[in-house]
C-alpha positions in Angstrom: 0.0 0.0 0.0 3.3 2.3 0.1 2.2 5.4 -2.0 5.4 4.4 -4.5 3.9 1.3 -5.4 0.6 2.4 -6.1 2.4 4.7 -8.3 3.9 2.1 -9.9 0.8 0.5 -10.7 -0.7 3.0 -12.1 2.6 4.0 -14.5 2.3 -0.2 -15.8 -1.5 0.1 -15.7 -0.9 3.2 -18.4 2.1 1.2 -20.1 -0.5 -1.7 -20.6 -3.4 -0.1 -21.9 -0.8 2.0 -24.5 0.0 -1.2 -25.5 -3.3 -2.5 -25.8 -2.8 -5.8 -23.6 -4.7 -8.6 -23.7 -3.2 -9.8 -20.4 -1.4 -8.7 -17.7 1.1 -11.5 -16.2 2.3 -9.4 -12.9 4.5 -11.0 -10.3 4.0 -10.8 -7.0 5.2 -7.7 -5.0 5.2 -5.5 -8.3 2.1 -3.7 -6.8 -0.5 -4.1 -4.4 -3.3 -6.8 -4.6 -6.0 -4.8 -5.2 -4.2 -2.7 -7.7 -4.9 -6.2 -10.2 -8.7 -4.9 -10.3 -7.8 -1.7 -12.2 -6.3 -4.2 -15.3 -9.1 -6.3 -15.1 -11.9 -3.2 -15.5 -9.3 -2.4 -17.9 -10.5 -5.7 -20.4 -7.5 -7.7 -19.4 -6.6 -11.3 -18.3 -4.9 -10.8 -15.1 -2.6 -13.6 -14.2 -1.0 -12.9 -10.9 2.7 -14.8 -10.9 3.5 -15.7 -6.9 6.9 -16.4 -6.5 6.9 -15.0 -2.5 3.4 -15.7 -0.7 0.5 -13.6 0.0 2.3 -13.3 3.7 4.8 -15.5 5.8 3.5 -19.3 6.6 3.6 -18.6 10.4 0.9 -16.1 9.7 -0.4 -12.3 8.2 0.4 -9.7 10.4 -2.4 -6.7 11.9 -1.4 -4.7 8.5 -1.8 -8.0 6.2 -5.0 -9.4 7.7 -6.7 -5.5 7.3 -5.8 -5.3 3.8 -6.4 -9.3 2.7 -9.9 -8.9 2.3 -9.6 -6.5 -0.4 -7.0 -8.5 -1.6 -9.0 -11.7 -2.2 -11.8 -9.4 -3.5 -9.1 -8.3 -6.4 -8.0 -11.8 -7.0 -10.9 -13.8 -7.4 -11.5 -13.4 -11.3 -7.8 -13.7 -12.0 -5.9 -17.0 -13.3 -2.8 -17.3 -10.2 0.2 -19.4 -11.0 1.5 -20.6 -7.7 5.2 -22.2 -7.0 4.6 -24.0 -4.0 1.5 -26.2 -2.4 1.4 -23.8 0.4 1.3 -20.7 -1.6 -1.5 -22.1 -3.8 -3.0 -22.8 -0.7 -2.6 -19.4 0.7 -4.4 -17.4 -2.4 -7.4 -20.1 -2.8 -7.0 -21.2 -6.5 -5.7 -20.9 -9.9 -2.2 -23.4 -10.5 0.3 -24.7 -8.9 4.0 -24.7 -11.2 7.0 -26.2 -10.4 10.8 -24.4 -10.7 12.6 -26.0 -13.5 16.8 -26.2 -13.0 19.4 -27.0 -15.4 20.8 -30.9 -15.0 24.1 -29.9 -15.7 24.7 -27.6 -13.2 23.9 -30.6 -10.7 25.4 -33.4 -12.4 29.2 -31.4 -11.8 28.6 -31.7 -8.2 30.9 -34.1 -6.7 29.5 -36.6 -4.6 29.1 -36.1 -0.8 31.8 -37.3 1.3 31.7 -37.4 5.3 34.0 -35.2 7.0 35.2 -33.2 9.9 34.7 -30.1 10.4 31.6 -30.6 9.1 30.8 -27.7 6.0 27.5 -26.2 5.7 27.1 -24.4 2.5 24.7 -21.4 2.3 23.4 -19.7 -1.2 21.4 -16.8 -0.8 20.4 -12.8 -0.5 22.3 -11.4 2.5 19.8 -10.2 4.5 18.5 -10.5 8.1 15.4 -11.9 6.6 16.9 -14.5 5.2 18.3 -16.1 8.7 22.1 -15.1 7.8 22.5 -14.0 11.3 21.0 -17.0 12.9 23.8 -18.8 11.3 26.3 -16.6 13.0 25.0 -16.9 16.3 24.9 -20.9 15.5 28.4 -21.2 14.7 29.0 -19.9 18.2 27.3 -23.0 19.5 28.4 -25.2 16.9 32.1 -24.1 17.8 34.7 -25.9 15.9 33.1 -28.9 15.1 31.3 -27.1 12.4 32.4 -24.6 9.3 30.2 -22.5 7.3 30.8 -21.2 3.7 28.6 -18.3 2.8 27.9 -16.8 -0.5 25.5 -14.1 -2.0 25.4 -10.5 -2.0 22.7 -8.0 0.1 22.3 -5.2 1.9 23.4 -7.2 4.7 26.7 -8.4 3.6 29.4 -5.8 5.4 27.8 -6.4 8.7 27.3 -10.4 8.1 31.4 -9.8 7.3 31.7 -7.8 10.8 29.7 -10.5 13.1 31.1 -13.1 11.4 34.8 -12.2 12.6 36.5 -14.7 14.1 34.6 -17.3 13.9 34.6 -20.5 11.2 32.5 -18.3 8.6 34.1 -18.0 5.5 31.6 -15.3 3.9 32.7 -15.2 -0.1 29.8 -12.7 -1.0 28.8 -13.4 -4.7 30.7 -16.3 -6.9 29.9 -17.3 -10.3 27.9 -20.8 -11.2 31.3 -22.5 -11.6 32.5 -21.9 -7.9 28.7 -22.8 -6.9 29.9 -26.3 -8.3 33.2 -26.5 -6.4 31.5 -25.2 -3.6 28.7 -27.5 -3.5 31.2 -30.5 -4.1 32.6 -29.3 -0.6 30.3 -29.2 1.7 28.4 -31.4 3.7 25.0 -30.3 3.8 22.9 -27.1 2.8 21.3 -24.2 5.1 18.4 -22.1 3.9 17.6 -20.7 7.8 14.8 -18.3 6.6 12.9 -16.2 9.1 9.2 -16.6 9.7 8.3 -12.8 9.0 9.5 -13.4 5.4 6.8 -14.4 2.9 9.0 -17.2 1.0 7.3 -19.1 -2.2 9.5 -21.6 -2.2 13.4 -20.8 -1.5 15.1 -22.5 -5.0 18.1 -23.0 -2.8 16.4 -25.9 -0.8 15.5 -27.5 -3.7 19.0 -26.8 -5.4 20.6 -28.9 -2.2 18.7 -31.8 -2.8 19.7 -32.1 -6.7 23.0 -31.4 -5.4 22.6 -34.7 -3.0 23.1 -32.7 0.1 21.0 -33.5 3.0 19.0 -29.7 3.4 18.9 -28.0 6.9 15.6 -25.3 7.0 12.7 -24.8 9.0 8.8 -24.0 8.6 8.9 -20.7 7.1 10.7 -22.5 4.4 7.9 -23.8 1.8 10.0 -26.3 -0.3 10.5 -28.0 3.2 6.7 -29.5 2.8 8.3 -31.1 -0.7 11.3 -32.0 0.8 10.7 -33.2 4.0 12.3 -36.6 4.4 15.6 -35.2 2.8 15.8 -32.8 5.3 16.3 -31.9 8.8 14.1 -29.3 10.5 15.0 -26.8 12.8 12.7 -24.2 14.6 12.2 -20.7 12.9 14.2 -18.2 14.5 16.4 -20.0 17.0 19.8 -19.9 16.5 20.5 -22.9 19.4 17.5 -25.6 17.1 19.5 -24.4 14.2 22.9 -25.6 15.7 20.8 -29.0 17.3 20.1 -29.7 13.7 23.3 -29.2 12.4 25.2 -30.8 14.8 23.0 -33.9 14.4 24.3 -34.3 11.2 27.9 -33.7 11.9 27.8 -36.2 14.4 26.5 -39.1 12.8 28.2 -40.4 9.3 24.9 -42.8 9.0 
C-alpha cells in the first residue's frame, strides 16, 4: 500500500493499456493486490505470478490481515500461478507450477563425502530476513566442530562480514555458477535458515541442495520443506541454538 507502489501501478496500468494488452502476467510484490482490479476493469486477463506468498507461513500480520480482504476481493477473477503447495494454498486457487533447474549444473557436483569439520554451504540474499544471522549466532554454539561457507550478496553483507569475525565463517559474498559447483562438491549439507516474518514461495536453494545430493537444513517458514521433507532436517524458525541441534545432528553421525 506504500504510495510508490501504487504509483507504480498506475505508470504499468498506463504502459498496458498503451499497448493494448490482452493480459497482464504481474509477479508478486510488483504492486499491491487490489491494484490487479484496475487491469481487469481495464479488459485484461490478469494472471498474478507468486513467486513469494501472500504473507509468511507462520501467519499475516495486523497490517496484512486489514488489507487481505480487499485483496481476495481483487483476486478472485484472476488465473494465479503458484510455486509452491502452500502458496497455492494461501491465495485459494488458480495453478500450482513447479521451478525448472538446469541438469548440468547438478550433475558437476561431486559426490558427498563425510567429514570433519563438518561444512554447511549457504546460497542466498544477504539479508536479516533471510536467517544469515542466525547462522552466526549458531556457529557460536556449533564451535569448531562445524564450518560454514557463505555466499551471496545484500544489503546485509558488510555487517554479516563484521559478526562473522573470528569465527569459522568464511563469507565469499557473490561467486559465479562455476564456484557454486566447487562449492557444493565441498560441503556437507545445505542451510536455507529463513525467518518466519519473510513471505517465502519456495526458496530455490532448498531444492538446489537436494539435486546437489546434500542433506538440506531449514525450517517451517521455508515452503520447499513441505516437498522435501524426508531429505531434510528441521529446525525451529528463529532459533539460532534448534539451528545448531540440527546441524550438529548431522555432523555427528556419518549414517
Amino acid at each position: 500500500w506504500r504510495a510508490e507502489f501504487v504509483r507504480h501501478a498506475l505508470r504499468l496500468l498506463t504502459l498496458a493499456r498503451a499497448f493494448k494488452a490482452d493480459a497482464a502476467v504481474i509477479d508478486s510484490g510488483t504492486m499491491p493486490l487490489i491494484c490487479l482490479e484496475l487491469f481487469r476493469r481495464s479488459g485484461m486477463k490478469v494472471i498474478p505470478v507468486f513467486h513469494n506468498a501472500m504473507y509468511p507461513l507462520a501467519g499475516a500480520s495486523l497490517p496484512e490481515r486489514l488489507i487481505e480482504p480487499f485483496s481476495r476481493y481483487a483476486l478472485r477473477k484472476t488465473a494465479p500461478i503458484s510455486v509452491s503447495p502452500a502458496v497455492q494454498r494461501q491465495v485459494g486457487h488458480g495453478i500450482e507450477i513447479r521451478a525448472q533447474f538446469e541438469r548440468e549444473l547438478f550433475d558437476r557436483v561431486e559426490p558427498p563425502r563425510f567429514a570433519q569439520p563438518f561444512n554447511v554451504l549457504f546460497l542466498g540474499r544477504i539479508e536479516e530476513n533471510k536467517g544469515v544471522f542466525d547462522i552466526v549466532e549458531a556457529a557460536r554454539i556449533c564451535g569448531s566442530a562445524v564450518t560454514w561457507t557463505i555466499c551471496g550478496d545484500g544489503t546485509d553483507l558488510a555487517r554479516l562480514k563484521s559478526k562473522s569475525a573470528g569465527l569459522p565463517i568464511d563469507v565469499r559474498g557473490w561467486v559465479s555458477p562455476e564456484e557454486q559447483v566447487e562449492l557444493r562438491s565441498k560441503c556437507q549439507a545445505v542451510v536455507v535458515p529463513t525467518k518466519s516474518s519473510f513471505a517465502e514461495g519456495l526458496a530455490m536453494t532448498a531444492v538446489e541442495a537436494i539435486l546437489s545430493r546434500r542433506p538440506l537444513i531449514t525450517n517451517r517458514a521455508v515452503p520447499a520443506l513441505e516437498l522435501l521433507r524426508p531429505a531434510s532436517v528441521e529446525a525451529e524458525p528463529d532459533d539460532a541454538r534448534s539451528l545448531a541441534g540440527a546441524v550438529l545432528s548431522l555432523a555427528t553421525d556419518q549414517a
